[in-house]
N, C-alpha and C positions, 0 to 999 in steps of 0.2 A: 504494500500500500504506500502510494505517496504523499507527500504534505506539500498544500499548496506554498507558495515562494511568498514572502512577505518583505523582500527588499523596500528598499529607498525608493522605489517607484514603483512599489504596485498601488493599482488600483488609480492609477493618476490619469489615464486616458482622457476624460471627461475635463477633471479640475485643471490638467494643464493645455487642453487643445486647444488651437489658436481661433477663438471664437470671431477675430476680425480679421481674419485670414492677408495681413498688410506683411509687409516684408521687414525685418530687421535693418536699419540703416545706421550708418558708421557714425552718423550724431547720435543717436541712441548707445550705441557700443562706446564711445569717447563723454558721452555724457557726466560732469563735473557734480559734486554738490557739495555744499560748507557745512563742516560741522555744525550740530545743531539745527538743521534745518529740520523740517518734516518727511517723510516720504511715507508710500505704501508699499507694503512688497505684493509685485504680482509678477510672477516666474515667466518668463521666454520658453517656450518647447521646444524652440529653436537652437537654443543655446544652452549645453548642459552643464560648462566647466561655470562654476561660480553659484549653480542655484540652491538656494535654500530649501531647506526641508518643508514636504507639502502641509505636513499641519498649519505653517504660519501663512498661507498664503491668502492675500486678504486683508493681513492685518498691517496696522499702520504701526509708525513707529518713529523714533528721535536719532540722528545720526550723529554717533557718538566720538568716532577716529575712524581714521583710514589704514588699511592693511597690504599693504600692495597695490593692485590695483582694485581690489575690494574695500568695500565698507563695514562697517560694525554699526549696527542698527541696534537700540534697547527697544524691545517690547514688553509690553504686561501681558504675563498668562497667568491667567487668576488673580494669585496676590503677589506672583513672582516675578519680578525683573530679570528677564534675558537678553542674550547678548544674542546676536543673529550675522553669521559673514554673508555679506551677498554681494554679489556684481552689482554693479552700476545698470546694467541690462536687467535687472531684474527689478531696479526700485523705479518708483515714477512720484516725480513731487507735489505736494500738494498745494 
């Protein structure tokens, strides 16, 4: 008997399909933002290096520092403050 797979992208087909079927373009990819700004995270399917885990997807959040070419996003889950890395491709400002 086997056990179904429960990696880092199951079950994501739906939450991460590209609902406005537009193209990724290189101002999206080089896209800048200043600590403390706002953003929301909503994942690219296009693009896998950088994205964030699908539970957070959705949620908004404070950008905290920069990591390379990644971000560090603080969100609330629950009552807990977490830290979240994610591309620049994946956050969009508010």
């Amino acid at each position: 008997m086997t056990h179904k797979a429960k990696g880092v992208r199951s079950r994501t087909r739906t939450l991460l399909a590209r609902r406005n079927k537009e193209k990724t373009s290189v101002n999206k990819i080089l896209k800048e933002f200043e600590i403390g700004s706002k953003v929301v995270i909503k994942a690219d399917s296009s693009i896998h290096q950088g994205r964030p885990y699908k539970r957070f997807y959705g949620r908004s959040g404070t950008i905290i520092d920069k990591k390379g070419r990644a971000y560090i996003v603080e969100i609330k889950d629950g009552n807990k403050r977490k830290e979240i890395i994610a591309s620049s491709v994946h956050l969009k400002g508010t």
